[in-house]
LOTOR-704093 format. One record per residue (C-alpha): residue number from 1; residue in three letters; z negated, y negated, x. Coordinates in steps of 0.1 Angstrom, whole numbers, plus 5000, padded with zeros to 4 digits. Example, Ala and Ser with C-alpha at 12.3 -4.5 7.8 and 13.67 -1.06 7.14 Angstrom:
<atoms>
(1, "ala", (4922, 5045, 5123)),
(2, "ser", (4929, 5011, 5137)),
</atoms>
This chain:
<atoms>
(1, "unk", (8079, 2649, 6725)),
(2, "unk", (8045, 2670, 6709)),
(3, "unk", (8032, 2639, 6705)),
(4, "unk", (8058, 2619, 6679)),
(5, "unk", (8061, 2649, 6664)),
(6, "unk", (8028, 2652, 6655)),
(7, "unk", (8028, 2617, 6641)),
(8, "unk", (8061, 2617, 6618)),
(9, "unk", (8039, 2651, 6604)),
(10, "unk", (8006, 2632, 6601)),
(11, "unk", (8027, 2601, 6579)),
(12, "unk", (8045, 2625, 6559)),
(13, "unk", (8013, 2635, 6549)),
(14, "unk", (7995, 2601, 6545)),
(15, "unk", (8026, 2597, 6523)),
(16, "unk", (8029, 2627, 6500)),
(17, "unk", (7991, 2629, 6493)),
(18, "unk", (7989, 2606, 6462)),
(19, "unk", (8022, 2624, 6445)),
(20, "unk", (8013, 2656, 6451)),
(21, "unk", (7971, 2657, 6445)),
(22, "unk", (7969, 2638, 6410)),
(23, "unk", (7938, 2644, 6392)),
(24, "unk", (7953, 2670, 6359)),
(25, "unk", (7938, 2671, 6326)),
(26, "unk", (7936, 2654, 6286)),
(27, "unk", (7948, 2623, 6287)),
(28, "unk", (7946, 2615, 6248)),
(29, "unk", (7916, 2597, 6240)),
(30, "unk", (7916, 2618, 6205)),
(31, "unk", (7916, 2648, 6220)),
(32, "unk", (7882, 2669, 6217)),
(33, "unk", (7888, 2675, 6256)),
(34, "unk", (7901, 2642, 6269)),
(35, "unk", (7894, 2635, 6307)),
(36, "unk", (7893, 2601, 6313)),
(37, "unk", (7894, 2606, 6351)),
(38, "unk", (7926, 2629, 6349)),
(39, "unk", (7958, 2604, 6358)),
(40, "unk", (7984, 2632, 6348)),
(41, "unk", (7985, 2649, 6311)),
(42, "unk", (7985, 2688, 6316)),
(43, "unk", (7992, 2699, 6282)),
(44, "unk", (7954, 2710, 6278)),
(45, "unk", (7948, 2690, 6249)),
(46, "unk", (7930, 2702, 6220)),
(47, "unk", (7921, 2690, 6184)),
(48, "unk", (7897, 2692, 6157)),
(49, "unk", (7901, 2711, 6131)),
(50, "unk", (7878, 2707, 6103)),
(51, "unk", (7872, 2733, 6072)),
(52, "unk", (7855, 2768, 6062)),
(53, "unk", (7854, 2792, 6093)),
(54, "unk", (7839, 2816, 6073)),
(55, "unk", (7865, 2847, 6066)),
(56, "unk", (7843, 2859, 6030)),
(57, "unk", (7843, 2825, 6016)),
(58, "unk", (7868, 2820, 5994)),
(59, "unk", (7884, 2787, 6009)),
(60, "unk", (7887, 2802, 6041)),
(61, "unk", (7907, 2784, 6067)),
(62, "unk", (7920, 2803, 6094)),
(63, "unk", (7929, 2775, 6116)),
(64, "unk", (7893, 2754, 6113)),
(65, "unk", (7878, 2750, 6143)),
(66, "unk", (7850, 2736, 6132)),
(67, "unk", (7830, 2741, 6106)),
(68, "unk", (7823, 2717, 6077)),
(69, "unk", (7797, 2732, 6050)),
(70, "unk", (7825, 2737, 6026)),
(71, "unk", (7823, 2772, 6021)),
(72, "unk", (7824, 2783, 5986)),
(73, "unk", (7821, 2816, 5973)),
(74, "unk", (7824, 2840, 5939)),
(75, "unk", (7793, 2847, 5924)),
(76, "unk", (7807, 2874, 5899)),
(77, "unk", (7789, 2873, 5861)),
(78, "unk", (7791, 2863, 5824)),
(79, "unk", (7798, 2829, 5826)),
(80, "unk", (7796, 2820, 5784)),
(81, "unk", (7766, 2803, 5778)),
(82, "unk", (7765, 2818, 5744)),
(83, "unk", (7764, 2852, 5756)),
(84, "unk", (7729, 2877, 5759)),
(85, "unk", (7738, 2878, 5793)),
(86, "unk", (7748, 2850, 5803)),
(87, "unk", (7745, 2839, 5841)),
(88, "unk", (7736, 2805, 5848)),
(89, "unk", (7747, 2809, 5888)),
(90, "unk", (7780, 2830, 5882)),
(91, "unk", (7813, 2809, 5883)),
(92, "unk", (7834, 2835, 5884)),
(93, "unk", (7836, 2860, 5850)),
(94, "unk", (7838, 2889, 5855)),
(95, "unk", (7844, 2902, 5819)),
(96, "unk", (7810, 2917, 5813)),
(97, "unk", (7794, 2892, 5788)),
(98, "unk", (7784, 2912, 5756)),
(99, "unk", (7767, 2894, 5724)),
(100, "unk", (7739, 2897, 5698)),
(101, "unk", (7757, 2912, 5666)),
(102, "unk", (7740, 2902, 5635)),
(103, "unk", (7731, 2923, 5602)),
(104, "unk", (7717, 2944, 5581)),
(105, "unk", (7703, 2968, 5599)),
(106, "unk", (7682, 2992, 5572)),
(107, "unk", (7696, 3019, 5565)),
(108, "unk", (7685, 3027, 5531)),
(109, "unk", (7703, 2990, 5519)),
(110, "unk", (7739, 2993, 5507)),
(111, "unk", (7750, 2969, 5533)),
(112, "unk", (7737, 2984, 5564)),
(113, "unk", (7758, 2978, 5597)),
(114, "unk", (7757, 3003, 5627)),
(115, "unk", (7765, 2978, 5643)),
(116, "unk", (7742, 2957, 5638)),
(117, "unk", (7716, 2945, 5667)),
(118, "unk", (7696, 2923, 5648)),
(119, "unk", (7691, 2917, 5610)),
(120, "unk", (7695, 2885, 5596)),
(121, "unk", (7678, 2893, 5562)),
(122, "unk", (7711, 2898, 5541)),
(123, "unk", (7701, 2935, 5532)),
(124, "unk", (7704, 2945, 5496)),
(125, "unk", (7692, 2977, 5477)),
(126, "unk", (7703, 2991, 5446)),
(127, "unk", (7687, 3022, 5430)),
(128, "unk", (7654, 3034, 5424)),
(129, "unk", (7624, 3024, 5451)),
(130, "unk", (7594, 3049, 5460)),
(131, "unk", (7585, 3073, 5487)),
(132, "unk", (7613, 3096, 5500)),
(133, "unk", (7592, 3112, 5523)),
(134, "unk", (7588, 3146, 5507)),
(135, "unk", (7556, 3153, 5529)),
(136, "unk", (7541, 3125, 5508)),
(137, "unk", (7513, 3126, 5489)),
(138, "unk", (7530, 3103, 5464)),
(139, "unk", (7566, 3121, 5471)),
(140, "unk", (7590, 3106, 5446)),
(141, "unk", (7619, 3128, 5444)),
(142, "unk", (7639, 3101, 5424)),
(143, "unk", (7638, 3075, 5448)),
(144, "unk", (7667, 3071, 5467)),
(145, "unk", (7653, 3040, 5489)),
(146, "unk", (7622, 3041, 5507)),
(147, "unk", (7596, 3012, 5498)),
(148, "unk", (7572, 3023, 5527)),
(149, "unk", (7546, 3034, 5501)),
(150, "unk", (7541, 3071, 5511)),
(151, "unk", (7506, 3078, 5517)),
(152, "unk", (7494, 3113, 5529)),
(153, "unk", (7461, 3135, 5523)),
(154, "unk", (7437, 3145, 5552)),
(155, "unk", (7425, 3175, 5544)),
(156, "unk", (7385, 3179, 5553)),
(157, "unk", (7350, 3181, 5541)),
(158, "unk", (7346, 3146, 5524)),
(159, "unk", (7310, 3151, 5516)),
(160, "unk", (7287, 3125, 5540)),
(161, "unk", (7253, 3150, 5535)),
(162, "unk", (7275, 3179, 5551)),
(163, "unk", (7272, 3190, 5587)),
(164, "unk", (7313, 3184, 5591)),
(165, "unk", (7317, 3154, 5575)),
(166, "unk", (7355, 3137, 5581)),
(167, "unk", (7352, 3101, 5577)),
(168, "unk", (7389, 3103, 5580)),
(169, "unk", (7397, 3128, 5550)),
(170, "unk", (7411, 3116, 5517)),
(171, "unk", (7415, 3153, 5502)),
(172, "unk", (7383, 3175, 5502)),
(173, "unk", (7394, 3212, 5514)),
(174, "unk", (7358, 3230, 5497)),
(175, "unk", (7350, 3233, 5538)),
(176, "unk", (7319, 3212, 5534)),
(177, "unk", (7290, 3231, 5557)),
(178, "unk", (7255, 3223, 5549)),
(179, "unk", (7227, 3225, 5571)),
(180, "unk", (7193, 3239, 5554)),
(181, "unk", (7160, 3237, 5572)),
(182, "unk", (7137, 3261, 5573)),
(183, "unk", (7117, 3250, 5542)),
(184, "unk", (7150, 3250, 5520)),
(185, "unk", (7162, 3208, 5524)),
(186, "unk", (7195, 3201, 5536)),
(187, "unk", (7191, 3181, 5564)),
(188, "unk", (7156, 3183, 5561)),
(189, "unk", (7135, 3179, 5596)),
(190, "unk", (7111, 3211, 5588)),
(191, "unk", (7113, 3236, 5618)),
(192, "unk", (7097, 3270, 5632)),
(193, "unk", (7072, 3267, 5654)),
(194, "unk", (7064, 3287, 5683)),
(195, "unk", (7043, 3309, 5663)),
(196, "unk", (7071, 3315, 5637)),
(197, "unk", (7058, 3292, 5612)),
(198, "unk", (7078, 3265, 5594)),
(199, "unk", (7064, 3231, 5602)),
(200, "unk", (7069, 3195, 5596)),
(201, "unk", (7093, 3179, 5568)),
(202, "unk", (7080, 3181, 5538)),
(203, "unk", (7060, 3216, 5544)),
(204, "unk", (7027, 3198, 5551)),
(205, "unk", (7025, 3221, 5582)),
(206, "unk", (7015, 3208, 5616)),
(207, "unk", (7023, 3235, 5649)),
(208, "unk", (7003, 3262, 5655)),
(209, "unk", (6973, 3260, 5680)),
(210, "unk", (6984, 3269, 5712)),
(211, "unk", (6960, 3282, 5734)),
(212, "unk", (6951, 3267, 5773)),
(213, "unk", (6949, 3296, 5801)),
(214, "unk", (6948, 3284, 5834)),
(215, "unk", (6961, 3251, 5831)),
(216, "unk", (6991, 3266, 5818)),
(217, "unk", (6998, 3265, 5777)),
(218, "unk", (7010, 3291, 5760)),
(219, "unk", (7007, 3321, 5733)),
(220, "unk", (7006, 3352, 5749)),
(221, "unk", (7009, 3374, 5716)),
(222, "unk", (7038, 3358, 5706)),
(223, "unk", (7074, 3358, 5711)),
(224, "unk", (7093, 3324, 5715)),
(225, "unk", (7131, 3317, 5709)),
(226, "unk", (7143, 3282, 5719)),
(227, "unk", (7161, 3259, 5709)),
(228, "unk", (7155, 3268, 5674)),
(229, "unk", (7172, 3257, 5653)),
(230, "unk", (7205, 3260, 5677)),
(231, "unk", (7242, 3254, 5675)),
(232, "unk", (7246, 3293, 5688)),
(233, "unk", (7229, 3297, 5724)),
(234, "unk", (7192, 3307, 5727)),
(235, "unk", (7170, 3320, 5751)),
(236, "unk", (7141, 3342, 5742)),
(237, "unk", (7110, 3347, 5762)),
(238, "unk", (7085, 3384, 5758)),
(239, "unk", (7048, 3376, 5757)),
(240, "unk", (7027, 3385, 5793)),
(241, "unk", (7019, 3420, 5793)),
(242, "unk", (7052, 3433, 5780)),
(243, "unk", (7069, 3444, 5808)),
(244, "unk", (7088, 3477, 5810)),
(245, "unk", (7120, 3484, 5784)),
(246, "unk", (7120, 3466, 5755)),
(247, "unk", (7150, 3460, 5730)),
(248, "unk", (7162, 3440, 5706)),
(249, "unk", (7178, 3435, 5673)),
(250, "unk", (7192, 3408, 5658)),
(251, "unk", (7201, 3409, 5617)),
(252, "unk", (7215, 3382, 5593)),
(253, "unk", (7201, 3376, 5561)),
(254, "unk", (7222, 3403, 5544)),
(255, "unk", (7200, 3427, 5572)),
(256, "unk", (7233, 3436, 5588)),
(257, "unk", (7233, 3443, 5626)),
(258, "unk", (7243, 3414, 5645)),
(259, "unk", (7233, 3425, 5680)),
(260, "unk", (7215, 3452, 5699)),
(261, "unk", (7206, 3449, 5731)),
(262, "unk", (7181, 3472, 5756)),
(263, "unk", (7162, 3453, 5783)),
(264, "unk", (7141, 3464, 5813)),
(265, "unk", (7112, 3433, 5815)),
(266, "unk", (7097, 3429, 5849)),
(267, "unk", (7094, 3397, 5865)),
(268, "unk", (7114, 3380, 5842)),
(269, "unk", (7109, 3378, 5806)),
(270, "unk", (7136, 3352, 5800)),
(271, "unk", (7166, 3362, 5782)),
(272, "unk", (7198, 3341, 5773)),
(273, "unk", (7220, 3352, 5744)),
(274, "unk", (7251, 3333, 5737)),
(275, "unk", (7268, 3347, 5700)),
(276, "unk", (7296, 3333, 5682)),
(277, "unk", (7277, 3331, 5650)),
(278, "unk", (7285, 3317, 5617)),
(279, "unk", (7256, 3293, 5603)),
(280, "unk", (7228, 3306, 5585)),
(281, "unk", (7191, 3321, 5593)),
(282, "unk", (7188, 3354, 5613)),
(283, "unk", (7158, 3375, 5626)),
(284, "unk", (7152, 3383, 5656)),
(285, "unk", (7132, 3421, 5662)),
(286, "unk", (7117, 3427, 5695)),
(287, "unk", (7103, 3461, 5703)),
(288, "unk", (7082, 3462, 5731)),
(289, "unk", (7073, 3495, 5756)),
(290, "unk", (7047, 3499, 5736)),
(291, "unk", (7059, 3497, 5702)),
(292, "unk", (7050, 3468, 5691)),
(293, "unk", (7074, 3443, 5669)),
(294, "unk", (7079, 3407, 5678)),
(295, "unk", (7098, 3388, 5646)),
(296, "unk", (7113, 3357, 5645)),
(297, "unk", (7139, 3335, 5626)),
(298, "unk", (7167, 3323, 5641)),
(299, "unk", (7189, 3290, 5624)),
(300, "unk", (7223, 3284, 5636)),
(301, "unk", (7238, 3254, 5627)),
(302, "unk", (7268, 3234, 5633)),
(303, "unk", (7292, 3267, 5655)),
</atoms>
């Protein structure tokens, strides 16, 4: 009895199998999914769906599937071509184009526009012409448009032999400073020596003679001042054989007191002076421990 039971089982089976067990899946050939083994249509099948996937584009299709390159989007700008700003990749306007406004745009001509950006010659003038400009040299208080012929005076020494010459001034101010050598020339190339002496230029001078001791040359009796002539510092130097305290005096050509000064000369006998001193000749008095006077003139030029 097992036994024919068994069987009647086994060819219910053998029976049953192919209803029950068919292969599932697309069955339309147009379908992006389509099984071409299944044998019974589950309802799987899917399509596509062409267009722009992407959401910012402005074509935007929601139910694409697949993209197609057809995305488009808004480029925002002017889009006029006759417009300063106009914006050859915008194809959207946006409102913002602005344009050149012509004019006249002097404002001294009857017709001047405010509004004007650029002038297209059609000023016109009425009235009298000249400089209004009334820090002018050639001011003209009648003109009521300016002709741009104001000119204006530099004031400065226009003298080419002074010391300040201004190449650049038109007006001459009287401020012209003159520098006179020591033999009297302005400008000349005459000088003191270190013995005190005006030399060279036209004096006919030559330096004093300086005498050799030890290798070393100098003039022991004298008292040198260098640079001379200067533009305001100088240095002067005591003889040898001066040392203790010595002072000094310095006087303009009127003989008023310039500067007074007390030294203690040792080792060094080197003194720098730095005055603010107007140009002109000055003498220089040294008085030594001993008593003795040391003289010499001073030029200051160009302070």
């Amino acid at each position: 009895m097992k036994y024919a039971y068994f069987l009647f089982l086994n060819v219910l089976f053998i029976h049953l199998a192919p209803e029950t067990f068919a292969q599932q899946g697309c069955t339309d050939p147009t379908a992006m999914n389509y099984d071409p083994s299944a044998i019974e249509d589950d309802g799987s099948c899917y399509y596509a769906i062409y267009g722009c996937t992407d959401p910012a584009a402005v074509n935007y299709d929601p139910f694409a599937n697949f993209d197609n390159g057809s995305c488009y989007y808004y480029y925002y700008g002017c889009t006029d071509a006759n417009a300063v700003n106009y914006d050859p990749n915008a194809n959207f306007d946006d409102g913002s184009c602005y344009y050149y406004t012509y004019g006249c745009t002097n404002p001294s001509a009857d017709n001047y526009d405010p509004n004007a950006d650029i002038d297209d010659g059609s000023c016109y003038f009425s009235g009298t012409f000249g400089c209004t400009d009334p820090n002018a040299a050639n001011y003209n208080s009648s003109a009521n448009y300016d002709d741009g012929s104001c000119y204006y005076y530099y004031y400065g020494c226009t003298d080419g032999n002074a010391t300040n010459y201004d190449p650049n001034a038109n007006f001459d101010d009287g401020s012209c400073a003159y520098y006179f050598e020591c033999f009297g020339e302005v400008n000349g190339t005459a000088y003191y020596d270190d013995c005190g002496d005006c030399i060279g230029g036209n004096t006919g001078l030559v330096a004093c003679v300086v005498i050799s001791i030890d290798g070393v040359e100098h003039d022991p009796t004298m008292l040198r001042v260098y640079p001379n002539p200067t533009n305001g510092p100088f240095t002067i130097t005591i003889p040898k054989g001066q040392e203790g305290k010595g002072t000094a005096m310095l006087t303009d050509a009127a003989g008023r007191i310039i500067m007074q000064r007390v030294w203690i000369i040792s080792t060094t006998r080197s003194f720098n002076i730095d005055l603010a001193l107007e140009d002109g000749i000055y003498m220089l008095n040294v008085t030594t421990k001993n008593g003795r006077q040391l003289q010499s003139l001073i030029t200051i030029i160009g302070q």
